[in-house]
NUSEFI-798069 format. One line per 10 residues: number of its first residue (from 1); their letters; for each residue x, y, z of C-alpha. Coordinates in steps of 0.05 Angstrom, whole numbers, plus 5000, padded with zeros to 4 digits. Layout:
NUM	A	X:Y:Z  ...
# end
This chain:
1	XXXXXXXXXX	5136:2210:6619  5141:2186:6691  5194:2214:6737  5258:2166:6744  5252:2130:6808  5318:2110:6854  5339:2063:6800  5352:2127:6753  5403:2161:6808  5436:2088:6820
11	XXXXXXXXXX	5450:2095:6744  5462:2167:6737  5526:2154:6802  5558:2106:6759  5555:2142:6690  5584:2201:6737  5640:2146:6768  5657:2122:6697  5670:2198:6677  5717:2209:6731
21	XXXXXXXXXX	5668:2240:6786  5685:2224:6853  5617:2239:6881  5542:2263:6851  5490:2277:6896  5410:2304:6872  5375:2372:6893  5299:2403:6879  5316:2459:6848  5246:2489:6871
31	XXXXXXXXXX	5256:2503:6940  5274:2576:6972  5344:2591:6984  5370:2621:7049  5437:2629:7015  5400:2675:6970  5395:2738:7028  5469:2719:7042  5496:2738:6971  5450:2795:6961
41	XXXXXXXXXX	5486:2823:7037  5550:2793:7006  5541:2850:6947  5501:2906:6974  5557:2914:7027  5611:2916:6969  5646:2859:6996  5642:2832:6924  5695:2878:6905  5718:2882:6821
51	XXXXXXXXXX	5675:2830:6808  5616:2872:6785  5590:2804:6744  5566:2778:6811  5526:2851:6820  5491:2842:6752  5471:2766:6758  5454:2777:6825  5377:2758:6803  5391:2704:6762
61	XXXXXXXXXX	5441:2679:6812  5405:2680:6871  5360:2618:6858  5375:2554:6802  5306:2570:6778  5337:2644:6767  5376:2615:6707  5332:2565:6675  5261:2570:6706  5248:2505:6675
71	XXXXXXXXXX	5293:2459:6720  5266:2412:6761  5326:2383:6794  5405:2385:6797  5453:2341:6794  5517:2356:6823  5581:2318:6817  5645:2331:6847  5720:2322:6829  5770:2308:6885
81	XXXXXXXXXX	5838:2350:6870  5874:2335:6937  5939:2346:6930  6001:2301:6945  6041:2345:6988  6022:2401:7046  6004:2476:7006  6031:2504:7071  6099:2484:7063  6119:2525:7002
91	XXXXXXXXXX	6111:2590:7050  6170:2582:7087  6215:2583:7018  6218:2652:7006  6248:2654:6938  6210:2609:6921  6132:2623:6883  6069:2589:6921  6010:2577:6869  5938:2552:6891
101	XXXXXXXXXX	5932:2472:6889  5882:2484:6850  5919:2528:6794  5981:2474:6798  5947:2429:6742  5906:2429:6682  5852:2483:6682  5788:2451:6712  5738:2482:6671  5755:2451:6606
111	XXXXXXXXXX	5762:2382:6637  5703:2378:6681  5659:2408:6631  5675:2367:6578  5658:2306:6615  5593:2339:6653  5569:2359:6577  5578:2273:6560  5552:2256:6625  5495:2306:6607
121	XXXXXXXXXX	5475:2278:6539  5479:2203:6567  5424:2224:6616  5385:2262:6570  5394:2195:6518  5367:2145:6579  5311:2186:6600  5295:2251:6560  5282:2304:6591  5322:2369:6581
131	XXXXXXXXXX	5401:2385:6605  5444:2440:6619  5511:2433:6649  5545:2495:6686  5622:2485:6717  5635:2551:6748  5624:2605:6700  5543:2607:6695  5502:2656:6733  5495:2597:6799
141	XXXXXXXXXX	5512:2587:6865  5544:2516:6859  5575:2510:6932  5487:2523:6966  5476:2469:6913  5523:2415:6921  5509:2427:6996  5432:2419:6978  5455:2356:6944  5487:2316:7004
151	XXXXXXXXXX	5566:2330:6979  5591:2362:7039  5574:2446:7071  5591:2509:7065  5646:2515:7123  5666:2588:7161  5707:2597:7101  5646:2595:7051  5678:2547:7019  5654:2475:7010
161	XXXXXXXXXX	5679:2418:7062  5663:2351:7050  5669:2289:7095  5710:2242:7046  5754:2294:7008  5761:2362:7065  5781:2418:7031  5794:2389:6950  5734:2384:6907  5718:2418:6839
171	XXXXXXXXXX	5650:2421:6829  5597:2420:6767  5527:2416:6758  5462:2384:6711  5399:2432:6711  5342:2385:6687  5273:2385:6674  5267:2313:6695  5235:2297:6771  5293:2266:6810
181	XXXXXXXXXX	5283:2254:6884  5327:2293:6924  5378:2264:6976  5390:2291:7035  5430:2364:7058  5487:2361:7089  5491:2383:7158  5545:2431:7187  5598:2402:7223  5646:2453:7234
191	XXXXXXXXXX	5626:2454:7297  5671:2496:7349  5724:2504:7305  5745:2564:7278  5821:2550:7246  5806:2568:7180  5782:2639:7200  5845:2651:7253  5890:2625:7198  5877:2680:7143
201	XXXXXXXXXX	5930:2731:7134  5893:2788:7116  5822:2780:7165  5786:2772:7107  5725:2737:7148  5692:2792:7190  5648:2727:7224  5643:2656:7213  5603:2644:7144  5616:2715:7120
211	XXXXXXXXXX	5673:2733:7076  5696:2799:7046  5732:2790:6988  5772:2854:6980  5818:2833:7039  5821:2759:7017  5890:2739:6988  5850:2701:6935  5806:2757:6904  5877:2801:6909
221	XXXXXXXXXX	5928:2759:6868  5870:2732:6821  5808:2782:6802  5835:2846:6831  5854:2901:6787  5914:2944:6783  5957:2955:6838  5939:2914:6906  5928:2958:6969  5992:2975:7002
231	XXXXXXXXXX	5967:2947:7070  5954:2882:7038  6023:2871:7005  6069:2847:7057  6010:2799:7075  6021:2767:7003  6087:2731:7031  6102:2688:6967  6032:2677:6940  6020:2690:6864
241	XXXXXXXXXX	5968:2667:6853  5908:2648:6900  5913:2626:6968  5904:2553:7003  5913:2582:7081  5840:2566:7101  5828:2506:7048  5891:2468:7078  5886:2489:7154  5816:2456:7155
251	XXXXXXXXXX	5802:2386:7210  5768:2341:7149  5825:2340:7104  5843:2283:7147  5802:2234:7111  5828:2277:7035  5864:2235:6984  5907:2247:6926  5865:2267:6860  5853:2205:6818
261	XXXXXXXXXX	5854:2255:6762  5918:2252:6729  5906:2314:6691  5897:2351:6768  5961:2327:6789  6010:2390:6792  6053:2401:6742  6132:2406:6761  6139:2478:6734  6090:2497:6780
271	XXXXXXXXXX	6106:2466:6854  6159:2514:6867  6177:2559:6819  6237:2611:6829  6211:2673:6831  6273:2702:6793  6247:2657:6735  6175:2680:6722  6199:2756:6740  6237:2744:6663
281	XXXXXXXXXX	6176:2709:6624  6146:2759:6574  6088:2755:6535  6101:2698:6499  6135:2664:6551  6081:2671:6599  6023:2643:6551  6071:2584:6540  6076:2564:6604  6007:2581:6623
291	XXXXXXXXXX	5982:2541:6564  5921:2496:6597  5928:2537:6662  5876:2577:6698  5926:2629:6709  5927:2641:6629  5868:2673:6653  5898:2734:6690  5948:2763:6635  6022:2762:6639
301	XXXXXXXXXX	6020:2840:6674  5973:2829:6738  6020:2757:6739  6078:2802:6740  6049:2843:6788  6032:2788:6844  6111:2761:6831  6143:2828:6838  6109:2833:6903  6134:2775:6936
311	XXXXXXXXXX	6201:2781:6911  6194:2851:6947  6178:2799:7006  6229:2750:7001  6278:2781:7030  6331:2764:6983  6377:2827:6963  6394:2776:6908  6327:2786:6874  6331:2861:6866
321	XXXXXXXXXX	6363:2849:6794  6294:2821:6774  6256:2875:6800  6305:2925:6774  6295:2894:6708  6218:2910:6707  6229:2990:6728  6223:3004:6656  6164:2952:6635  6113:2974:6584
331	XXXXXXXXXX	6055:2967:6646  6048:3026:6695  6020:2972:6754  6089:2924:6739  6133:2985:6740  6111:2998:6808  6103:2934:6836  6177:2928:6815  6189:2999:6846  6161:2980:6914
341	XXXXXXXXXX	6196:2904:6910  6267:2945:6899  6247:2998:6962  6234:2933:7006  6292:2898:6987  6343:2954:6996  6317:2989:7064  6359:2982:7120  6355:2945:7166  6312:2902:7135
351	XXXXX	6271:2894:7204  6249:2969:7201  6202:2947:7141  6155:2901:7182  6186:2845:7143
# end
C-alpha cells in the first residue's frame, strides 16, 4: 500500500476536530531521541521518587519504537482544558481546598481515550495500516512527542507550552505502522524567562528543563506515599491535590481559552471546597464524590492526609475540631497528619510556627 500523502493528515485533523481535539500534529517515530538521556538522568539520580514504574519502563519508555517497534509514525492530538477563572486565586482563601485545574472536572483518561480509540479505528478503516492509542498511562514520553509533532515545547517546567492554549492541554497519542510525513518541531520559546521556575514553592527545579520530583508539590499531594516530608508541609499552603503554580504563572497563557470540553469544565464541588467538609467524608463519601475524578485515584487516606495538612496551614483555630476528629482514624499517616494540623493550629503565637 502506498504511504498517505498530505491529503491523508488534512483528513486525519478534521476526524480529530470532529472528536473534540483542539489540535493533532504528525511525528517519525524513527528518529533518536535526546529526551531519551534526559529521563534516564531524570531516574538514575532518583529524582523519579515513588514512582518506581518509570524505573522499570525506562527501556521501553525511552524511545516510541521502545513500545511498539513496529510504528512508523504518531499522531498526537491535544485537548485544551483552560480554565475559566485564575488557579492562583484560590491560595489566598485559607479555609478553603485548592485542587489542580486539571483534577476539577471529569477524569481525562476515560474521555480522551475513548475518543482517540474511535479516532483510531476511523484511520485504520480509511487507510489500513495498524493503530494503537496511548493517553497517559502507556510506557511513552508523550510531552518529546507532541513537541516532535509541532503542538507546542517542553518549557523550564518540563511541562508542555503551546502557542494557542499556554499552559492547558491534555494530550494523547496514535502509534501507526502507516508512513505519515512529519510536520515540523516546535521551537523553544521560553526564551529569557524563567517565572515558572522562581514561582515554585518548594525549588523543585534544580535548573531550567530539569525537575526533581520529590520536592514538587505535585508528585507530594498526588503519587507520594505515606507521610509528606516535614520540610515540605508548610509549603503545601491549601493544595490537595496537585499544583498549578508553574502551569498558571507561565507568559503564553495569554493567548489560552476556556475548554470547549464541557465534560473539562470544573465541577462546583470542586472550585473551592471547605476544607472542614472533605476533613468529614469517609470511605464512602469520598468515592462518591470522587466518582469520575482523577483523584478517585489516590484513596480517601493519602486525600485525607493532603487536607489535614492544610487545615494545619490555614490558620483557622476553628478547624482544629476537624483535625481533632481524625486523632483516632483507622490510618496511622491520617492520624498524624491530623496530629501535626492540631500542633500548628494551637502553638502560640501562631507567628513562632513559620506560618
Amino acid at each position: 500500500m502506498p504511504a498517505p500523502g498530505d491529503d491523508a493528515k488534512v483528513w486525519i485533523r478534521d476526524e480529530a476536530a470532529a472528536f473534540g481535539f483542539d489540535s493533532c500534529g504528525f511525528a517519525a517515530t524513527a528518529a533518536a531521541w535526546t529526551a531519551a538521556g534526559r529521563l534516564r538522568t531524570f531516574v538514575e539520580t532518583g529524582r523519579h521518587g515513588a514512582m518506581t514504574w518509570l524505573a522499570e519502563t525506562l527501556e521501553r519508555r525511552r524511545h516510541p519504537n521502545g513500545l511498539w517497534a513496529e510504528a512508523r509514525s504518531a499522531i498526537v492530538v491535544g485537548m485544551n482544558y483552560g480554565p475559566d477563572a485564575d488557579p492562583m486565586t484560590i491560595l489566598a482563601h485559607r479555609t478553603r481546598a485548592a485542587v489542580s485545574v486539571y483534577a476539577q472536572g471529569r477524569d481525562y483518561h476515560g474521555l480522551l481515550k475513548g475518543r482517540l480509540k474511535s479516532l483510531a479505528g476511523r484511520l485504520k478503516w480509511r487507510f489500513g495500516g495498524e493503530v494503537k492509542a496511548f493517553v497517559d498511562t502507556a510506557p511513552l514520553m508523550e510531552k518529546p512527542l507532541a513537541q516532535r509533532a509541532g503542538l507546542g515545547w517542553q518549557g523550564k517546567h518540563t511541562n508542555l507550552v503551546s502557542r494557542d492554549f499556554g499552559s492547558w492541554l491534555f494530550l494523547g497519542s496514535i502509534l501507526t505502522t502507516l508512513d505519515l510525513a512529519p510536520d515540523a518541531a516546535s521551537a523553544d520559546h521560553c526564551g529569557a524567562c524563567r517565572a515558572c521556575l522562581d514561582i515554585c514553592p518548594t525549588g523543585a527545579f534544580p535548573a531550567p528543563y530539569q525537575l526533581d520530583a520529590r520536592a514538587c508539590l505535585s508528585y507530594l499531594t498526588i503519587e507520594h506515599p505515606g507521610p509528606i516530608p516535614d520540610r515540605f508541609r508548610r509549603a503545601l499552603g491549601n493544595r490537595i491535590y496537585g499544583c498549578d503554580d508553574c502551569l498558571a504563572v507561565c507568559p503564553w497563557n495569554k493567548f489560552a481559552s476556556v475548554a470547549r470540553e464541557a465534560g473539562l469544565h470544573a465541577r462546583q464541588a470542586l472550585r473551592a471546597p471547605a476544607l472542614a467538609d472533605l476533613a468529614g467524608l469517609d470511605d464512602a463519601g469520598f468515592r462518591a464524590l470522587f466518582t469520575a475524578s482523577p483523584i478517585k485515584r489516590i484513596g480517601r487516606n493519602r486525600f485525607l492526609r493532603n487536607v489535614l495538612y492544610a487545615i494545619g496551614n490555614s490558620g483557622e483555630p476553628a478547624l482544629a475540631a476537624s483535625a481533632r476528629a481524625r486523632l483516632e482514624d483507622d490510618d496511622e499517616t491520617v492520624r498524624e497528619a491530623a496530629l501535626w494540623a492540631l500542633g500548628r493550629l494551637t502553638a502560640k503565637p501562631p507567628e513562632a510556627s513559620g506560618a
